[in-house]
Steps between C-alpha positions, in 0.01 A plus 500: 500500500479285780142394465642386109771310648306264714232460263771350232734367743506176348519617135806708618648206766467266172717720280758657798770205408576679184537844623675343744761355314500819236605680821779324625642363199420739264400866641740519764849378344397740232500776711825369674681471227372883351670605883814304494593604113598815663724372730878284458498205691595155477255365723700429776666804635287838577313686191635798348304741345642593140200682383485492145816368453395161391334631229779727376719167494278351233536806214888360521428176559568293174351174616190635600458680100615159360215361711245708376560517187507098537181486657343755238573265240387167700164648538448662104582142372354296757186688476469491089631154494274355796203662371566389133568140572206476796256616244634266220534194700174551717329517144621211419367300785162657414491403179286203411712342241735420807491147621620372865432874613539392891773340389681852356328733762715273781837490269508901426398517901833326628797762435281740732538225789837427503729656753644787314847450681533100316369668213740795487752237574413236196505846242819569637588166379344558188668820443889419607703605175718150445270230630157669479187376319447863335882484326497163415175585257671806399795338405313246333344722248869642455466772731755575744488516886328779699615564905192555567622501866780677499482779247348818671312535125315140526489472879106667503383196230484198706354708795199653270464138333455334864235786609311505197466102475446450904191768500359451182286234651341639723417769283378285205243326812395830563439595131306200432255560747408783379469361155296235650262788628462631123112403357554276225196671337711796415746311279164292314396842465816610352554226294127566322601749417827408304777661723774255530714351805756748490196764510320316795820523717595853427126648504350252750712338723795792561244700595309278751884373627598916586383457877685229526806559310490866695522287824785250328703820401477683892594144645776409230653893587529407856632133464792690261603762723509237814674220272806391736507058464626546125731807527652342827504135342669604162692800600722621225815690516553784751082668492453407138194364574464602876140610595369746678323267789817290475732767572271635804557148635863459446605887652270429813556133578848426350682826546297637802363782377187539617435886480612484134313155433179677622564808314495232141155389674387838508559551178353208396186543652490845324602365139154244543285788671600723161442231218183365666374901519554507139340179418207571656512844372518398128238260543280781684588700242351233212146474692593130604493570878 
């Protein structure tokens, strides 16, 4: 063991910074806050262990089943509707018939850039029921005016709208490399042979794209059940659309709760550990792993 540490000490000097910082930043909080979600304390005054009491305070805890139930649906629609429009839009930037395509790549780019706290203020603007840009087309076409943020029934909309058209970006970059990565010889071939371009995508390039749209899918889960900027930004009514990271913030930093704050990270942590078991599971399970 030693001998194998000084022969790769640089290798392993070279790489230490990261385990480094996934130690103190990541390992070790994670551990602390596993301890402290056992204990009351307001992080000032002396701990108190509670035991499992935390935990027992969520099963009657309304916010936190508003919360995830809110967070449940954030992530089913952000991940059909990011995936849907990535894979739309990133084919259209590959297709030839587009002109300017640097031009497009950097415009669809932009909403992933901007500061998701200006952004979740402009929607707000956008959505506000007597001045908003949202009613004032509604209206227009004869509808009538929606709170959107104030009715605990619309309050989720504008949050799932902002999400879905900040990430979708990013995703669509990611898509579109891996359509770039595609062998063009595959669709000559296909096209020889008569099949047409909605056969190409759905027997070609779906198939080639499930690596990456596996990866898209894990990363989209765990951007939905950590979305705070929108919830926080356009919060609704009471926890209409409260979710689950931004209630762990707002019962340990605004209310002092720090034993029950951990006790939503805990939870948390468990919720991702359980869907990304299953994802990789299912996919075991289909031979792609």
């Amino acid at each position: 063991m030693l001998k194998t540490l000084k022969k790769y000490r640089y290798p392993y000097l070279f790489i230490s910074p990261f385990f480094i910082l996934f130690l103190v930043f990541q390992l070790i909080p994670t551990v602390w806050t596993f301890r402290i979600s056992f204990v009351d304390w307001n992080g000032l005054k002396k701990m108190k262990p509670v035991g499992l009491a935390n935990y027992r305070l969520m099963m009657n805890d309304y916010m936190f089943k508003d919360s995830i139930r809110n967070t449940t649906l954030y992530w089913l629609v952000s991940v059909v509707l990011i995936m849907v429009f990535s894979v739309m839009i990133a084919t259209m930037l590959n297709s030839r018939l587009l002109r300017a395509r640097q031009f497009f790549k950097t415009a669809t780019f932009l909403p992933y850039v901007c500061a998701s706290v200006a952004m979740g203020l402009i929607f707000g603007m956008l959505f506000e029921e007597n001045a908003g840009l949202i009613n004032g087309i509604l209206t227009s076409l004869g509808g009538e005016r929606i709170p959107w943020l104030t009715s605990s029934k619309y309050a989720r909309i504008p949050v799932e709208v902002l999400f879905v058209w900040r990430l979708t970006p990013w995703f669509t970059q990611i898509v579109l490399s891996g359509l770039l990565n595609i062998p063009e010889e595959y669709y000559e071939a296909a096209t020889v042979d008569g099949a047409s371009a909605v056969q190409r995508f759905f027997r070609i390039t779906l198939p080639l794209l499930s690596n990456i749209l596996f990866f898209c899918f894990v990363t989209i889960t765990v951007d939905a059940w950590k979305l705070f900027n929108e919830a926080y930004v356009l919060a609704g009514p009471g926890s209409s659309n409260t979710s689950l990271f931004q209630l762990m913030y707002t019962t340990a930093f605004k209310t002092f709760k720090l034993g029950y704050g951990s006790a939503l990270g805990c939870v948390l942590i468990v919720i991702l550990l359980l869907i990304s078991f299953v994802q990789f599971a299912v996919r075991r399970r289909l031979g792609e792993i």
